[in-house]
N, C-alpha and C positions, 0 to 999 in steps of 0.2 A: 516443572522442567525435569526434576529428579525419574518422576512417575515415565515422561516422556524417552525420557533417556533407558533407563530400564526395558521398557516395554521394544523402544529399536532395536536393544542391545539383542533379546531375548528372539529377536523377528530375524534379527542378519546373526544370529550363533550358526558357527558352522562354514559361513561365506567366509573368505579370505582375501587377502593383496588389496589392489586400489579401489572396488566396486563399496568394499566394508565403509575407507577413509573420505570417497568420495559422497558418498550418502550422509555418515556426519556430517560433513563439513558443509551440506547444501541445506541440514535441517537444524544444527545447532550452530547459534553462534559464537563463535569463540574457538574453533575446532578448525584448524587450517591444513590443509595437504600441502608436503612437500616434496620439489623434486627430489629422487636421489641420484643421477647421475653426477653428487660428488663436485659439483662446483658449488664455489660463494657466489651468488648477487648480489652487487653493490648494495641493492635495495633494503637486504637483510643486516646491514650492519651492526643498526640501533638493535634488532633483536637477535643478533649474536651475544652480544655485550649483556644483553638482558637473561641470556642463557650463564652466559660464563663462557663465550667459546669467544675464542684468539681471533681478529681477523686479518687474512692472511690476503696479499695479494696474489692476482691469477694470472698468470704468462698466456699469453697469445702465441698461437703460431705463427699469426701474419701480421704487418706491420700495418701497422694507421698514421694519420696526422696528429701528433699528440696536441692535447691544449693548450693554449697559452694563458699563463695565471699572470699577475703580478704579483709581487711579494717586495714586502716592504719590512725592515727596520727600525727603530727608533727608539731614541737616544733621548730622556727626557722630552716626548712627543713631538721631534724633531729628527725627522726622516736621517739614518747618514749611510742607508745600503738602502737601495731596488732597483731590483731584477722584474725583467720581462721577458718570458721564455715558455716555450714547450719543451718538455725534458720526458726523455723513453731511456728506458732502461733495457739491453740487450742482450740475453744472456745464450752463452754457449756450452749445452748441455750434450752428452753425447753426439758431436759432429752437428749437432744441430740449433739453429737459432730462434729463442723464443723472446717475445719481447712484451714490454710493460710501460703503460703513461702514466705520467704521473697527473693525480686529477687534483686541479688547482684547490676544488671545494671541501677538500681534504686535508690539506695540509696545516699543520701548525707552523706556524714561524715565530722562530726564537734567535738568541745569537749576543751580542754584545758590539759596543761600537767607544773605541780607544782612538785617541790621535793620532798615530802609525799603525795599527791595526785593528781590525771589526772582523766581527765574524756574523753571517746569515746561515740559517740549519732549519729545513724544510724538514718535518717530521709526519711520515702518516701516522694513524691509530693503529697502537700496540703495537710499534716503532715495527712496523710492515715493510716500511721501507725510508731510508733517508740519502739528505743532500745535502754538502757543507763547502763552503765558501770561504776561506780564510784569506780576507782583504789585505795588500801591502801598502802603505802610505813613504813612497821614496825622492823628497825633496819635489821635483814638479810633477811625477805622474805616479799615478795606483795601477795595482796588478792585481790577481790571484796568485798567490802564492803556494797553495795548497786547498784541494778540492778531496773531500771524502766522500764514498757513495758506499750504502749497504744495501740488499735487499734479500727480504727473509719471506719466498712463495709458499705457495700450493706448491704439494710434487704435482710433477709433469706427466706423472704415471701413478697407475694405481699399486704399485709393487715398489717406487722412488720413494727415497727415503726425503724427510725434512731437510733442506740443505740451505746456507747462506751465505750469500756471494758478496764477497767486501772487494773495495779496490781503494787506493789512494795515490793522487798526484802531488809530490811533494818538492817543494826549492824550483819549480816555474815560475817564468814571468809569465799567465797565461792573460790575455785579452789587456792587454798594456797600454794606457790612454793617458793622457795627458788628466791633471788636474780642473777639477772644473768642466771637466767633457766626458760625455757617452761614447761607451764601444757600443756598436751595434753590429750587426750585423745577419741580413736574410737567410744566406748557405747554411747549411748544416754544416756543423761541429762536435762529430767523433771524437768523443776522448775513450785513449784504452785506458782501465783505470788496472784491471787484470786480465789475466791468461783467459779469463770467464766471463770477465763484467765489461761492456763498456756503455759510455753515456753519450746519448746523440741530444744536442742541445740545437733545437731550430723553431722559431728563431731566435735572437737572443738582444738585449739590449740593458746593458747593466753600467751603474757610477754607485761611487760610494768617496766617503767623508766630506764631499763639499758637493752639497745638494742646492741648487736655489731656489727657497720655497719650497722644498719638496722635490721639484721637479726637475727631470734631466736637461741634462746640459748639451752643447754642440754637438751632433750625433761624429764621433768617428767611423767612416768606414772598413769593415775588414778587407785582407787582402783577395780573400776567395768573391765576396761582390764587387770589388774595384776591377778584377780580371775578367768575371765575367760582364761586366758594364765596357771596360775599353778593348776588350780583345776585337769583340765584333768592329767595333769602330777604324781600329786598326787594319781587321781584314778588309772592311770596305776601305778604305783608303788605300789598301794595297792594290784591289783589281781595279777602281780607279784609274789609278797610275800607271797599271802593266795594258789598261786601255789605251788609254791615252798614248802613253808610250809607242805599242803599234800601230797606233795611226798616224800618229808623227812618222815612225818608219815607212808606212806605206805612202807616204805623199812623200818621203824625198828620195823614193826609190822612183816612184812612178815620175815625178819633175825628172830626175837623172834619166830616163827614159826617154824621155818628148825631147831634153836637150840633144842625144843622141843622133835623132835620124838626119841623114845628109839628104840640103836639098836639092830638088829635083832640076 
């Protein structure tokens, strides 16, 4: 192989760029070409890490369906937070918005679980990006109390400096459900966390400290799919009614009519 190796070397002296990289890597195994247009692939993770390099997540300019993972909790192997959610991270960089999903197969999940408060904290690798959950337990129902969100990308440009976007919601009652019951909810849910950061969470369905079995409890609906479930319902009912209505009016215009004419 040595001999082999030599003898290419000495046959492509002089060639240059991809034609050199590509000929290894179709004769020797173990010799890969990379792109360099300057993006990470997911795919490369494990041999970033094998390298020494940081892996950084990458802003999209356009918006997708994020995944939805579950992530779960537990307390002496006994569930007392999970969430079910797609979560995209939005960021506003010069006048402009770029965005980020977060990939369930990624995440670590860590946190702690207390009798008035738990906390759940979704961590990528080489804390790339994260998500924190700080549970309230208040006589009959739980809330979010506080939600932290970081994300530390790729620049956006080749000339953009490393830059990371923190934000934090602090002293909410955010997604407020009774004890023993699930918020759910389909709609998206924009939170501003800063001037820079916000977090769209869709869809979502989350309980915490009193799990049964594990499993979620009575689904609570939010307000944004309760409005959109009864609104329509509502507008039908309305033209319904304003039918109806005119054709009552037009039968007791028309009867006042026919009583009218004098007979002949």
């Amino acid at each position: 192989m040595a001999i082999l190796f030599c003898v290419l070397t000495a046959m492509l002296k002089g060639h240059r760029g991809g034609w050199y990289l590509f000929f290894l890597a179709a004769v020797i195994p173990g010799v890969h070409s990379q792109s360099t247009n300057g993006s990470i692939q997911p795919a490369l993770e494990s041999e970033l890490h094998s390298k020494g390099q940081i892996y950084r997540p990458v802003l999209q300019p356009s918006e997708a369906t994020p995944q939805t993972g579950n992530y779960v909790n537990k307390d002496g192997g006994k569930p007392c937070i999970r969430i079910t959610m797609g979560a995209e991270f939005l960021v506003t960089e010069n006048k402009k918005t770029w965005y980020f999903d977060l990939d369930p197969s990624r995440v670590r999940v860590s946190g702690y679980c207390g009798k008035e408060e738990a906390l759940l904290s979704l961590t990528l690798p080489d804390n790339g990006a994260s998500l924190q959950f700080k549970f309230k337990k208040e006589k009959t129902v739980f809330y979010v109390i506080e939600m932290n969100a970081h994300l530390s990308p790729m620049p956006v440009c080749k000339d953009c400096s490393n830059k990371t976007y923190k934000g934090v919601l602090t002293h909410e009652k955010l997604f407020k459900t009774a004890n023993g019951q699930s918020f759910m909810c389909k709609s998206e849910n924009l939170l501003l966390m800063s001037s820079e950061l916000k977090i769209k969470l869709v869809p979502v369905q989350m309980q915490a400290f009193n799990l049964s079995q594990g499993q979620y409890g009575k689904e609570v609906e939010c307000w944004a799919d309760y409005n959109k479930r009864i609104i329509p319902i509502i507008i039908g009912a309305a033209v319904v009614c304003l039918i109806l209505i005119s054709l009552m009016s037009f039968l007791v215009v028309r009867d006042r009519r026919r009583d009218g004419y004098e007979r002949i």
